[in-house]
Every structure is written in structure tokens, then in C-alpha cells.
C-alpha positions as a printed Julia matrix, in Angstrom:
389×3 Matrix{Float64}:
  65.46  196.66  239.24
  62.07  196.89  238.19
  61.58  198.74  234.68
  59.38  201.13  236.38
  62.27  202.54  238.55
  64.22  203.2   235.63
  61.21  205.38  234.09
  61.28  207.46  237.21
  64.63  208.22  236.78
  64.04  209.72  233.11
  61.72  211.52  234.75
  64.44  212.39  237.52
  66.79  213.45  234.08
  64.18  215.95  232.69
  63.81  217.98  235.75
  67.31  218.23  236.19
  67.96  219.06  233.0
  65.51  221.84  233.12
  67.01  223.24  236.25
  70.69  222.95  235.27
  70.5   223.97  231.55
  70.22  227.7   232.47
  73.77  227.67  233.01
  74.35  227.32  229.68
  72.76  229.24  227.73
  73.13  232.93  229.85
  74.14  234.36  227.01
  70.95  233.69  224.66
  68.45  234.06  227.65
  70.13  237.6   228.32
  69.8   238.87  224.68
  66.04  237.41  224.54
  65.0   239.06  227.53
  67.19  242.31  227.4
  68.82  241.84  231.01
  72.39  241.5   231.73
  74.2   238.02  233.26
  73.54  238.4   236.94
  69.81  238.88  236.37
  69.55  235.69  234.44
  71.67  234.0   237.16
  68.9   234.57  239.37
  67.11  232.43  237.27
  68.94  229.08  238.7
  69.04  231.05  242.45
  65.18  231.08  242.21
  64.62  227.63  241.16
  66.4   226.39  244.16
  64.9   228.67  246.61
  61.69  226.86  245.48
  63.3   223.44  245.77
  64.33  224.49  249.35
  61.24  226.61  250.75
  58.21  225.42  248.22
  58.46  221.7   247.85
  57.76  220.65  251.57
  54.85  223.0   251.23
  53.44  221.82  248.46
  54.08  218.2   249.47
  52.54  218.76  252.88
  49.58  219.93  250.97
  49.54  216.92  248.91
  49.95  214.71  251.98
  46.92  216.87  254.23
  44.74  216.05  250.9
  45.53  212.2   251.63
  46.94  212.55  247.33
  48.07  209.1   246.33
  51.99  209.21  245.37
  51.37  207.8   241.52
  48.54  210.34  241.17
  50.55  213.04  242.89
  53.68  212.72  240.59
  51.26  212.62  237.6
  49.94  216.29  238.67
  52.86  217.54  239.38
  54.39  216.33  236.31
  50.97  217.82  234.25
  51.89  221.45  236.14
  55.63  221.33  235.66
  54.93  220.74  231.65
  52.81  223.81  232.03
  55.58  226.45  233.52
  58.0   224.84  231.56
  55.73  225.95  228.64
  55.29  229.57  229.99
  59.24  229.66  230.28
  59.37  228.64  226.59
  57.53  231.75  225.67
  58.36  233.79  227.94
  59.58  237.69  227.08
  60.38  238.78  230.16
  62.25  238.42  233.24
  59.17  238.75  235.28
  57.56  235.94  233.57
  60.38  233.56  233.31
  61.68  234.16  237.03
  57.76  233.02  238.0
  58.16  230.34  235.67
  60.99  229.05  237.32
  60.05  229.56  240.73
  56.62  227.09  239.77
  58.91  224.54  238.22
  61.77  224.63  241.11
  58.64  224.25  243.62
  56.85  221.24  241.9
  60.36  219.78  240.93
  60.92  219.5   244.83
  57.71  217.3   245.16
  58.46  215.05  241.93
  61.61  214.37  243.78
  59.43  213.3   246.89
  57.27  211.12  244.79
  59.13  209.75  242.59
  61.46  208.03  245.57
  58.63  207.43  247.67
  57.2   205.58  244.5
  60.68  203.76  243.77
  60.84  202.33  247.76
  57.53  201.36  247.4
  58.27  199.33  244.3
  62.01  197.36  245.79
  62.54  195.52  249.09
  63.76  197.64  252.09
  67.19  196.18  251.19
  67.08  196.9   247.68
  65.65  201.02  248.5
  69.76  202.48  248.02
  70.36  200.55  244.76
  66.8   201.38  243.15
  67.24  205.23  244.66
  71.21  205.02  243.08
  68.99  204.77  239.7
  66.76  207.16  239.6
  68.83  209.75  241.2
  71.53  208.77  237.65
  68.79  210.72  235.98
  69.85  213.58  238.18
  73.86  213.0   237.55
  72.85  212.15  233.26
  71.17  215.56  233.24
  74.65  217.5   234.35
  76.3   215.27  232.02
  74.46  214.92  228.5
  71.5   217.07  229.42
  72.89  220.03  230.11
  75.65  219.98  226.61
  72.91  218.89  224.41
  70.71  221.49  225.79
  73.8   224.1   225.33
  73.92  222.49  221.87
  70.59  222.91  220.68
  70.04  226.33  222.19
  73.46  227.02  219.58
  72.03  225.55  216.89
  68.0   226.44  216.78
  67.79  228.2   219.74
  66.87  228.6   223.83
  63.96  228.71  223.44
  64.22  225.34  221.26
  65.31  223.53  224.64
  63.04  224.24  226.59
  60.21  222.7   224.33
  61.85  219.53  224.45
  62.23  219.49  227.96
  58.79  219.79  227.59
  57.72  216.96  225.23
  60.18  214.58  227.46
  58.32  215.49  230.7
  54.44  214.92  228.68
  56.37  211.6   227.64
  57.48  210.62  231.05
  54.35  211.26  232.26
  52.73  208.89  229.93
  54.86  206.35  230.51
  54.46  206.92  234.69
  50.96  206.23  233.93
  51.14  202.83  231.92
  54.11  201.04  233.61
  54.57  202.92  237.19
  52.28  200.53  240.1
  50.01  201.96  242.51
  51.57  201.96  245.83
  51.29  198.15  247.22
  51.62  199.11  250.8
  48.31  200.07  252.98
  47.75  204.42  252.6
  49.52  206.2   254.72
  47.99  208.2   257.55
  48.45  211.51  255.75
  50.66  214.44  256.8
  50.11  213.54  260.67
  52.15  210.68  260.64
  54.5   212.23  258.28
  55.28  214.84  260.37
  55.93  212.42  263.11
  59.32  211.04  261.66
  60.5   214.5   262.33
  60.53  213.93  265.84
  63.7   211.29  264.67
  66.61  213.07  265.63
  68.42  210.28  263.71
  66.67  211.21  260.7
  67.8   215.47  261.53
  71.47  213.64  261.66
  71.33  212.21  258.55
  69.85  215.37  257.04
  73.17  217.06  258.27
  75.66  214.58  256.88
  74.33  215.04  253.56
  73.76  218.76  253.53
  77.89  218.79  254.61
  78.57  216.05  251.93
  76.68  218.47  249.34
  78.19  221.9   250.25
  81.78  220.08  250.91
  81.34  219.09  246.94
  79.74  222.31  245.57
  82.23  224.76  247.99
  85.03  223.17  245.24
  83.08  222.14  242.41
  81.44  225.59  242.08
  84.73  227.1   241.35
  86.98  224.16  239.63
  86.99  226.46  236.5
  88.73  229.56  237.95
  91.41  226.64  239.87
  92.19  225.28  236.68
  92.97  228.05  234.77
  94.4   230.38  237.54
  96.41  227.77  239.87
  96.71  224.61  237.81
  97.76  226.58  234.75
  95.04  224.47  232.54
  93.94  226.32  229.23
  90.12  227.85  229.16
  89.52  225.48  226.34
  90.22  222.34  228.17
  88.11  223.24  230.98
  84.8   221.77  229.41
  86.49  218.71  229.42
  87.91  218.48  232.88
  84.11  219.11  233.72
  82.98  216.74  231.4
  85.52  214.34  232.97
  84.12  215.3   236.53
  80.69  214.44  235.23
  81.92  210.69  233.9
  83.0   210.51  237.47
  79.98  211.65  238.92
  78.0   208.56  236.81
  80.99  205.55  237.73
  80.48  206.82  240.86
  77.05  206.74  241.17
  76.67  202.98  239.51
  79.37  201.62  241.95
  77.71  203.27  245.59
  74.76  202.18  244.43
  75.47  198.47  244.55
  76.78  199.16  247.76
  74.72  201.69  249.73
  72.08  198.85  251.15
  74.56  196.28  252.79
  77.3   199.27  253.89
  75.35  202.46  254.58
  77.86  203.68  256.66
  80.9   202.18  255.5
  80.2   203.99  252.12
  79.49  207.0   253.97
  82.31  207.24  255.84
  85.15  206.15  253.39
  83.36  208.22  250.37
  83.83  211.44  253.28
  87.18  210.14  254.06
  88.65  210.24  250.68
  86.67  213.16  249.69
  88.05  215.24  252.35
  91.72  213.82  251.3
  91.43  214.37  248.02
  90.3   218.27  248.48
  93.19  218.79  250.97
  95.6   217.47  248.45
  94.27  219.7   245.74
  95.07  222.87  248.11
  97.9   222.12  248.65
  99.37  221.09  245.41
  96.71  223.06  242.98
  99.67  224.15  241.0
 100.4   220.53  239.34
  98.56  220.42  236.44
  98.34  216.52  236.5
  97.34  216.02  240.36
  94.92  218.38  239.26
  93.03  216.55  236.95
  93.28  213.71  239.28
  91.7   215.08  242.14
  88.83  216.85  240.13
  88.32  213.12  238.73
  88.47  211.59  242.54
  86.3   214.0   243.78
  83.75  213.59  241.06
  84.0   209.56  241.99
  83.04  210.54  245.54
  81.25  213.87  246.97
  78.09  213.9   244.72
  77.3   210.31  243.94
  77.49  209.48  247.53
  73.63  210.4   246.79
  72.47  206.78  246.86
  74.1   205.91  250.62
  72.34  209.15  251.65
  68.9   208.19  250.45
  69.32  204.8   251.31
  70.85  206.35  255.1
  66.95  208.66  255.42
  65.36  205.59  254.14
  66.46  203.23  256.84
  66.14  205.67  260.06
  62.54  207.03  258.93
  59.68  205.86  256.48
  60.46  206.84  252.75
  57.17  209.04  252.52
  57.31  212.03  249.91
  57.6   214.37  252.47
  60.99  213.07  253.74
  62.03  212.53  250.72
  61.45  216.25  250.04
  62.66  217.85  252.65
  66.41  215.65  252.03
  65.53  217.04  248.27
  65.36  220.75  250.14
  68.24  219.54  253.28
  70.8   218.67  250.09
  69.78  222.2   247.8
  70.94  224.18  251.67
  74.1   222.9   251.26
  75.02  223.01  247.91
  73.74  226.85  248.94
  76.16  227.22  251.42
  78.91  225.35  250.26
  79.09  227.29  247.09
  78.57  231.18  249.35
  81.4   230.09  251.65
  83.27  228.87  248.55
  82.89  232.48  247.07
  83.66  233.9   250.56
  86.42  232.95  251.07
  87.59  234.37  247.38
  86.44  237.49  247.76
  87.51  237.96  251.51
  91.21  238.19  249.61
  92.14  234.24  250.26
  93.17  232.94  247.32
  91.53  230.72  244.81
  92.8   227.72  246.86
  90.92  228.62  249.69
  86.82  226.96  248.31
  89.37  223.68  248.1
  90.1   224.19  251.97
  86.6   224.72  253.01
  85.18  222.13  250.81
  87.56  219.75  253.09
  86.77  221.26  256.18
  82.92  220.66  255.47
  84.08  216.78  254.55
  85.8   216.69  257.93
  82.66  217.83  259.68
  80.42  214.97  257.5
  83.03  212.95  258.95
  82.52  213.79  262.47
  78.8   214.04  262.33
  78.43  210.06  260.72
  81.3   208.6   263.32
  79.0   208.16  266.14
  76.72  206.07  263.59
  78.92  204.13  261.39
  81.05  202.96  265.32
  77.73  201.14  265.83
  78.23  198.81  263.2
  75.52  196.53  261.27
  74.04  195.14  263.97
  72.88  199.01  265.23
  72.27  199.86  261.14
  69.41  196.82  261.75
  68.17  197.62  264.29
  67.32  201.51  263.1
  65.62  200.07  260.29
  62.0   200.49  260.08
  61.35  198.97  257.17
């Protein structure tokens, strides 16, 4: 892989970093702005709703303007340092709920750049293996960004994190601009001809396999926590290291579909669904083990999420790898960790049982199933031909 691919996924790391790290620090962020937990819990709901509604928009708009994808991700990057300045100071809800609605919107289109840039960059058969890296910035970000962010915000402050995120994004965008290429392929004909791979019901397919492989991991993941400690009879204190765990998971994971998510598209697809949806189904039914517990929270983190690459790699092969694609997966993937983690909650509150996300989450992995078998029956020779390069 080309150093350059590797710089968009530190780029990939601050963002996500900046969206996640909210999480941890509710209790700072609610004392600074004088609002209780639920309102700062907004905070994350409205960065995603401008993942999921503002970054096709703004991409489209970057695509009608014929904006070159380096150039584009360097703008973006410029006006995602900016909000994530005005969060830094911010002193009210008002102003860091707009703050995060900017960055959540612009952090959509960085996605759509940034892998538009990396496909440009690799051969068509190298596109899963180069996305598999700079979506690890995404998987790094739960895993160190997040706790160092949780750290620091202990330590000197929230207000502290969010200036670094910050001075990493003004970094990443210097280094974009030194070491990142121009695109080598001939311009593309603008949002016209992006809008014409929508016509692809393959690529609408693919779309729905990963939105179901998303909420199937989020309708458990969301509420691991409460499993552990209520079912599997784990300690509060040890759950930040069965996360932790999960996250480890999350990055083997990652490495290892990555090598693998050019050659066997489907294959990974399919077996990373198959033992996803096993793995949750064996969790319901014996959540009270504390050991099979652990287990399964460590085989789903191998699976579910860092199935990522094969789905990139999946929209990359059935339609061109423009930004605005790439975007709307970005969006696609934020619906169903949406949905997954309401039906999750759902099925808690409709008097279930905390078992129940754990049942959903594999019914959603069955339906990911179902929705790739028509695909992954046509074998290689098919996969080829739906390549377009």
C-alpha cells in the first residue's frame, strides 16, 4: 500500500475520534454546558443525522461544482478544523449541537473523498485491501482514540480533547497536501454521471447487506454492557475491558478481511454473516455463562464491524468508487447502526428481556445472509464480470 493511503486513514482516525469521543466524556460536557445526560446524548444523535442526511448533499454539491477529490478533502478538512474549533469553545448547547451537526455533515464527505482518493491511488484489485486501511483509522479511533480522549478530558479537561482533535486534523491536512496524488484517472463527468450508478440496483443490494451487517452488530453491541453485568453476571469494572477486548477484535479483524476482501468478496461476506449470526444466537441463548460470554463478544468483534473492507470493496466492484457512492454507503451504514441500535432498545423496553438486542442482532445477520445469497451463488466468474473497474 502506497504511504499515501495510510495518511488518509489518520485522517479517517481523527474524524472518528471526534465523533465517538462524546461518549465519554457526558459527564464533563454536561457540567460545562449546564444540561443533563440525554441532552448531551443528542450530541452523538446529531452528528449522525448529518452523516446520514448532510453528506450526500454536500458531496453532490461538490460533485455539481466539478471540485477535484484532493482539493475537496482539503476543504472539507479546512471547515471541519473550524467547527471542531467552535465545539472547543463552545458554552452552550445551542452552539455545540450546531457544531456538531457541521462536523457530522463534512465528516460524511471526507469519508467520500478520502476512499474515492484511496481507489484512485491502488489497482481495482487492490481497492478492498487499501479501503481495509483507511477504514482501521475508523476501528483505531473506537479503540485508542476514544480512551485517550476519555483520558485527557480526566486529566486537563474536555475541552482539552477537542483541541487536539483539532491540531491532528490541521496536521492531516498538511500531510494530504504534500504526499496525497492528484487523481490519475481522466475527471469525472460531475454529479450527472454520479447519479447514474444509482440506477444499479446491484449497487442498492449491496447498500442493504451492509446497512443489515451494521445494525445486526450495533442491535448487540449497543447494549453488551447491560448483558454483561445483568445476564452474564460480569462485574461493572470489567466491562471496559470486555469492550476494550471487542475493540482488539474489531482491529484483527479488520487486518485479516482486508487481505481477503478483493479475491473473495462474497465468500468473506457470507461466512463473516454466517458466523456472526451464530455467534449472536449462541450468546441468547447461553448469556448466562460468563465465559461463552466473553467469547462471543470477542467473535463478534472479529466479524460484524470489520466486515467494512468486503463491503467497500463489494460498492466498489458493482459501481464506480466516486465520492458520492462512497458517501451515501458512509450515510447507508450510519441507517443501520440507527436502526439496529432502536430495535435493540425496543425490544428492552417492550418488556423482552436483555437477551432479546442479541436475538434481533441475529435475525438482522440472517437477513444479510439472505440478501448476499443470490450474489455470492454466482461465484467469481459473475463477481468479474460485475466489475467495472
Amino acid at each position: 500500500m502506497p504511504v499515501s493511503v495510510y495518511l488518509l486513514g489518520l485522517t479517517i482516525f481523527a474524524l472518528g475520534t471526534s465523533e465517538f469521543m462524546v461518549a465519554g466524556m457526558m459527564p464533563s460536557l454536561a457540567q460545562a454546558l449546564d444540561v443533563s445526560l440525554p441532552q448531551v446524548g443528542h450530541l452523538i444523535s446529531i452528528y449522525a443525522a448529518g452523516i446520514v442526511v448532510g453528506g450526500p448533499v454536500l458531496t453532490a454539491i461538490l460533485l455539481a461544482w466539478h471540485v477535484p477529490n484532493k482539493l475537496a478533502l482539503l476543504g472539507l478538512m479546512a471547515v471541519y478544523a473550524a467547527a471542531q474549533s467552535m465545539a472547543a469553545m463552545a458554552h452552550t448547547q445551542g452552539l455545540m449541537a450546531g457544531a456538531r451537526l457541521v462536523t457530522g455533515i463534512v465528516a460524511a464527505a471526507c469519508f467520500g473523498a478520502a476512499l474515492a482518493l484511496c481507489a484512485d491511488m491502488v489497482a481495482p484489485q487492490q481497492r478492498g485491501r487499501a479501503a481495509a486501511a483507511v477504514l482501521g483509522g475508523l476501528m483505531l479511533a473506537a479503540v485508542l482514540g476514544v480512551p485517550l480522549a476519555t483520558l485527557i478530558d480526566q486529566h486537563w479537561g474536555w475541552r482539552t480533547s477537542f483541541w487536539l482533535v483539532v491540531v491532528l486534523v490541521v496536521v492531516c491536512a498538511a500531510s494530504v497536501a504534500i504526499w496525497v496524488p492528484a487523481s490519475r484517472s481522466t475527471p469525472h463527468g460531475g454529479l450527472g454521471q454520479e447519479l447514474q450508478e444509482f440506477r444499479n440496483p446491484h449497487l442498492w443490494m449491496a447498500y442493504l447487506t451492509s446497512a443489515l451487517i451494521i445494525g445486526s452488530a450495533f442491535a448487540a453491541f449497543s447494549y453488551f454492557a447491560v448483558i454483561l453485568t445483568g445476564l452474564s453476571g460480569w462485574p461493572a469494572a470489567a466491562v471496559p475491558w470486555l469492550l476494550a477486548t471487542y475493540g482488539v477484535a474489531n482491529m484483527v479483524g479488520n487486518i485479516v478481511v482486508g487481505r481477503h476482501a478483493d479475491r473473495h468478496t462474497h465468500a468473506v461476506l457470507a461466512i463473516g454473516l454466517t458466523v456472526l449470526m451464530a455467534a449472536l444466537a449462541l450468546f441468547a441463548w447461553q448469556a448466562e455463562c460468563a465465559a461463552l460470554s466473553v467469547v462471543m463478544v470477542v467473535v463478534t468483534g472479529l466479524t460484524g464491524v470489520t466486515l467494512n473492507p468486503a463491503m467497500a470493496a463489494r460498492v466498489m466492484r458493482v459501481a464506480r468508487p466516486g465520492p458520492l457512492v462512497n458517501t451515501m454507503h458512509a450515510s447507508v451504514i450510519n441507517i443501520g447502526l440507527g436502526v439496529g441500535t432502536w430495535l435493540g432498545g425496543e425490544a428492552i423496553d417492550k418488556g423482552y428481556g436483555l437477551r432479546s438486542p442479541l436475538w434481533i442482532g441475529a435475525a438482522l445477520a440472517a437477513l444479510g445472509l439472505a440478501s448476499l445469497l443470490p450474489y455470492a451463488s454466482r461465484g467469481r466468474r459473475a463477481q468479474a464480470m460485475a466489475c467495472r473497474g
